[in-house]
C-alpha positions, 0 to 999 in steps of 0.5 A, spaced: 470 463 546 466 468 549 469 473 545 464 478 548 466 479 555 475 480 554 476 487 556 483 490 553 487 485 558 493 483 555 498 476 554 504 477 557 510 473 550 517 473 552 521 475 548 525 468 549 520 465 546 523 468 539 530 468 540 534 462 536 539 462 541 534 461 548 533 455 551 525 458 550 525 458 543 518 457 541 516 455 533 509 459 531 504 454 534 507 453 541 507 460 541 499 461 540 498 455 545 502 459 550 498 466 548 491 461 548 493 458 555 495 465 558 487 467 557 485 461 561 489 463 567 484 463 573 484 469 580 489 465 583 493 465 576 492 457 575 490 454 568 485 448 569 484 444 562 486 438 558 486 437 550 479 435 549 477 442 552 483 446 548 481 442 542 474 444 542 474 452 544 482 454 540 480 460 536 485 457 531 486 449 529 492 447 528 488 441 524 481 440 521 481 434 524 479 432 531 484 426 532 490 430 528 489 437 532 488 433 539 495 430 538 498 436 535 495 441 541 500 434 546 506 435 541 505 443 544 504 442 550 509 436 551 514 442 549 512 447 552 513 443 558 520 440 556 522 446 556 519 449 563 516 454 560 509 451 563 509 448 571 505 443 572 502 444 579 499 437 580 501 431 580 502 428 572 507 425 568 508 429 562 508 422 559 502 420 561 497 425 559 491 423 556 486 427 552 481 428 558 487 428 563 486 435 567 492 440 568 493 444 571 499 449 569 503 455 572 507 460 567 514 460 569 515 467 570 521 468 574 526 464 569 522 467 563 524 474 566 531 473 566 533 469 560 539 472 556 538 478 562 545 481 565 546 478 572 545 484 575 539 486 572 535 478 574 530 479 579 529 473 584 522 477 586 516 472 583 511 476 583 515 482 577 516 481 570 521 483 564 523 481 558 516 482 555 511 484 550 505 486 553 503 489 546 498 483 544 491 484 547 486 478 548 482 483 543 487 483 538 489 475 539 483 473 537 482 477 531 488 473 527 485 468 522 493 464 522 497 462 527 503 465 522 500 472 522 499 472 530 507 469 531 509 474 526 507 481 530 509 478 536 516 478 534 515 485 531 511 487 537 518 487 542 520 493 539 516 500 539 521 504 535 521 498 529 524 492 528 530 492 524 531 484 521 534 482 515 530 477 511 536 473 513 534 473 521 527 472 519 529 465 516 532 463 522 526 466 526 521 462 522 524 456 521 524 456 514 529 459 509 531 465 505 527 465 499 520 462 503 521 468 509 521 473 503 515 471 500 512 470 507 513 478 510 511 481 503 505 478 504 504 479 511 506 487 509 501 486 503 496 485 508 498 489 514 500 485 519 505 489 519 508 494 516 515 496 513 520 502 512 525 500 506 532 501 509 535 507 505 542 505 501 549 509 503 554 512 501 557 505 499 551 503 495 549 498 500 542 498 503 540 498 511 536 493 513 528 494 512 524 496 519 517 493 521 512 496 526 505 493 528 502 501 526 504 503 520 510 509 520 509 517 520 510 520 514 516 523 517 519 516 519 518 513 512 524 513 508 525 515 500 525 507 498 519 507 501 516 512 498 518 510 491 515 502 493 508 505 495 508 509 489 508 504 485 504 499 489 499 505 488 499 506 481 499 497 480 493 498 484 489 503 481 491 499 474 488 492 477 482 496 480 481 499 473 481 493 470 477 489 474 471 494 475 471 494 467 470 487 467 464 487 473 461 493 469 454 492 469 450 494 462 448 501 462 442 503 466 441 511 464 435 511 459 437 513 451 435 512 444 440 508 442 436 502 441 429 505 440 428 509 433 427 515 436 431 522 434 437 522 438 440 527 442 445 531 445 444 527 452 444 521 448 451 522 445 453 524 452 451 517 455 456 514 448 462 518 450 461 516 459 458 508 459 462 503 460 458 499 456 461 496 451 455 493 447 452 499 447 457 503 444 458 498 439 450 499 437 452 506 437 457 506 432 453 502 428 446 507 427 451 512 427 454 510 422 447 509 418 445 516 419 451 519 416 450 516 409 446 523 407 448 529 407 443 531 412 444 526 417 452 527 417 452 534 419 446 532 425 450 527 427 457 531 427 454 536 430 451 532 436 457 529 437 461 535 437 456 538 442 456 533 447 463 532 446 464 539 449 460 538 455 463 532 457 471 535 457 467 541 461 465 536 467 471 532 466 475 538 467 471 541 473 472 534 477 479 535 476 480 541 478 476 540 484 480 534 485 486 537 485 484 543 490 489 543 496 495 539 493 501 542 492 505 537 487 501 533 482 503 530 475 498 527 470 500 519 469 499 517 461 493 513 463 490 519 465 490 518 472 491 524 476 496 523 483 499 528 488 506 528 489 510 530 496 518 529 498 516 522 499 514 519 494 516 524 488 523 520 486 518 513 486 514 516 480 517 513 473 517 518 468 515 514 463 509 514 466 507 521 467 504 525 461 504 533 465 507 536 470 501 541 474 502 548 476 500 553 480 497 560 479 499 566 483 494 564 488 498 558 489 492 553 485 493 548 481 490 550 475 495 548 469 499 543 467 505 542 463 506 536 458 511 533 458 512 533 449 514 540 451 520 537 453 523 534 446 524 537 439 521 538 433 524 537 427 523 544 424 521 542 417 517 536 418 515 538 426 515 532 428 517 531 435 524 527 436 523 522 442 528 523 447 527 519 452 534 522 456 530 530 456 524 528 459 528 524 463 532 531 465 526 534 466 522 530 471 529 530 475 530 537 476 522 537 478 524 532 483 528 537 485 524 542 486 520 538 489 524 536 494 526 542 496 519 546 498 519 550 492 513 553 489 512 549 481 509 555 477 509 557 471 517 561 471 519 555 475 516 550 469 519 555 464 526 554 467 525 547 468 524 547 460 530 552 459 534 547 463 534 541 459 534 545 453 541 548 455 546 546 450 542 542 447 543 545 441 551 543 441 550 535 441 545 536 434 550 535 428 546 542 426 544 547 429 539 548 423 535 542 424 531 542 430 527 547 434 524 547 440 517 551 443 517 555 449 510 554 451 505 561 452 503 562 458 494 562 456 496 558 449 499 552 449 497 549 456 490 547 458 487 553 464 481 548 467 478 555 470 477 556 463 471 552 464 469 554 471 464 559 473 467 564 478 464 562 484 467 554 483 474 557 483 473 563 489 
């Protein structure tokens, strides 16, 4: 098609044509032949063509084959002239249409605009319209690469303040059954299509139907099991992109002395510790290895390890720093991704993922964070931490809380968190006397990145 020359006119769907219980009721392709035809529309508001131009101009074939697509673009045609969506305006039998046969069509606008309309509220007047969406440019019409896809944001288009359907209802819409409708609006919502806000539960425990857009919701519009979703779709998807880097990732190209005889150097062990170059740490720990089979080269090689080791936990810490600067909320996840928090998302954050808690200073940064370890018990005697799922659990809920509530997290609303799960925990011990817990210091215990900053990098 001459893409180039369609401006921002739109095509004209009623909503009929997705209603199961009307006599318009249209399946997907009938649907996109409908769509592609209305583009065809000339000044006087006819449509002039036969199959042979449809099948060779159609932006999305219903076949690879030309035979087989031709005789599914007459299968259409035929029913959209059964049921009078079209008009035939010269004079052809709908039986005797050929391939080359012309025709010439006209939309039929005015028992379009009525059906399932109030009696009251039908027009008789042909020139006006209702009972459409007009949210279908023929830009965007042409963007779609299936019919599925098109069919699909067509009937989430009637609705502006979001389409409220049960996968049940997108069965019937479909034609398909319940089980193929699920997978088939999770993968147009994967790859936004459309887009969908969880139904929140009652009170009851029974959950309201999902609702579907054509633009993705507000952020005050999404529900909590929205944001729950979305932070664990997040989270999955850093995983997949993580893993899949790793496997593409190239040999390392910064220049060392890892493979040459020369002597190595700070930078050298500074490239060991950042490359993702799995060969080249190997041969790493291997010359390594060798060098610290006397004395002096052990005492070298641990001192450029410990050196480089220092400055590369510096970098790392002033890039987290200034990744978190202007967040409110963040926790660190055990995978040792930093992620930002909010009302929306934080009761999606399993706690099991999360390895610390940040806070803020006085000046309302984040420079801090809170491990989560601190949470459990040691043993006293042995201080080995005692695994209590149930505390940590404790303490990621009332920090959700916290959360939700707009409160500031600094270090005496950590502190009181810590407080919080520890009250009364001594009572359900069989002694007192066997376990203790450590209230972390404010400097001490908890890593402060501005340590590691220039005064001009925090101000």
């Amino acid at each position: 098609m001459l893409a180039k020359n369609f401006n921002e006119n739109w095509i004209m769907i009623y909503n009929c044509f997705s209603e199961p219980e009307s006599t318009f009721f249209l399946e997907d392709e009938s649907v996109y032949l409908y769509s592609f035809l209305y583009t065809m529309r000339m000044y006087d508001d006819c449509i002039r063509t036969n199959i042979d131009i449809i099948n060779q101009s159609m932006p999305i074939r219903f076949n690879k084959s030309d035979t087989l697509n031709k005789q599914r673009i007459l299968n259409r045609l035929k029913e959209l002239l059964d049921k009078k969506v079209f008009i035939v305006e010269n004079d052809i039998s709908i039986g005797d249409i050929k391939n080359n046969t012309l025709l010439e069509l006209s939309v039929n606008n005015l028992e379009l605009s009525n059906d399932g309309v109030d009696e009251e509220k039908k027009i008789t007047d042909p020139n006006k319209h209702q009972n459409y969406t007009d949210r279908i440019t023929y830009k965007k019409f042409l963007d779609f690469d299936k019919v599925q896809d098109m069919y699909i944001y067509y009937v989430t288009s009637k609705w502006k303040s979001g389409f409220k359907c049960s996968y049940s209802n997108w069965a019937k819409i479909l034609g398909k059954d319940e089980r193929s409708a699920i997978r088939i609006i999770k993968d147009v919502v994967q790859r936004e299509i459309i887009y969908k806000n969880i139904g929140e539960y009652h009170n009851t425990r029974e959950q309201n139907v999902n609702i579907y857009k054509i633009v993705p919701f507000d952020y005050d519009e999404k529900t909590i099991q929205t944001g729950k979703w979305e932070s664990k779709e997040k989270f999955e998807r850093d995983q997949r992109t993580h893993e899949f880097l790793k496997e593409l990732v190239e040999k390392e190209t910064r220049t060392h002395r890892w493979y040459s005889n020369e002597r190595l150097t700070v930078e050298d062990f500074i490239i060991y510790f950042t490359t993702d170059d799995d060969e080249l740490r190997n041969k790493a720990d291997k010359r390594m290895d060798a060098i610290k089979k006397s004395e002096g080269g052990k005492l070298v090689i641990d001192k450029l390890y410990k050196e480089a080791l220092e400055r590369v936990e510096d970098q790392e810490r002033k890039e987290r720093y200034t990744k978190l600067e202007g967040m409110k909320y963040a926790v660190r996840l055990k995978n040792n991704t930093d992620i930002e928090v909010n009302p929306r998302n934080v009761k999606g954050i399993p706690f099991e993922q999360v390895e610390a808690i940040y806070y803020t200073n006085n000046h309302g940064t984040i420079e801090q964070y809170w491990s989560m370890d601190t949470f459990e018990p040691q043993d006293i005697y042995t201080r080995e931490k005692k695994h209590r799922p149930d505390l940590l659990q404790k303490a990621m809920r009332l920090y959700q809380e916290k959360v939700l509530d707009g409160e500031v997290i600094d270090y005496d609303a950590m502190q009181y968190i810590q407080d919080e799960v520890f009250e009364g925990y001594q009572d359900i011990e069989t002694s007192a006397e066997d376990v203790f817990y450590n209230k972390p210091k404010r400097k001490k215990n908890n890593i402060d990145i501005t340590e590691f900053l220039e005064p001009e990098d925090i101000f």
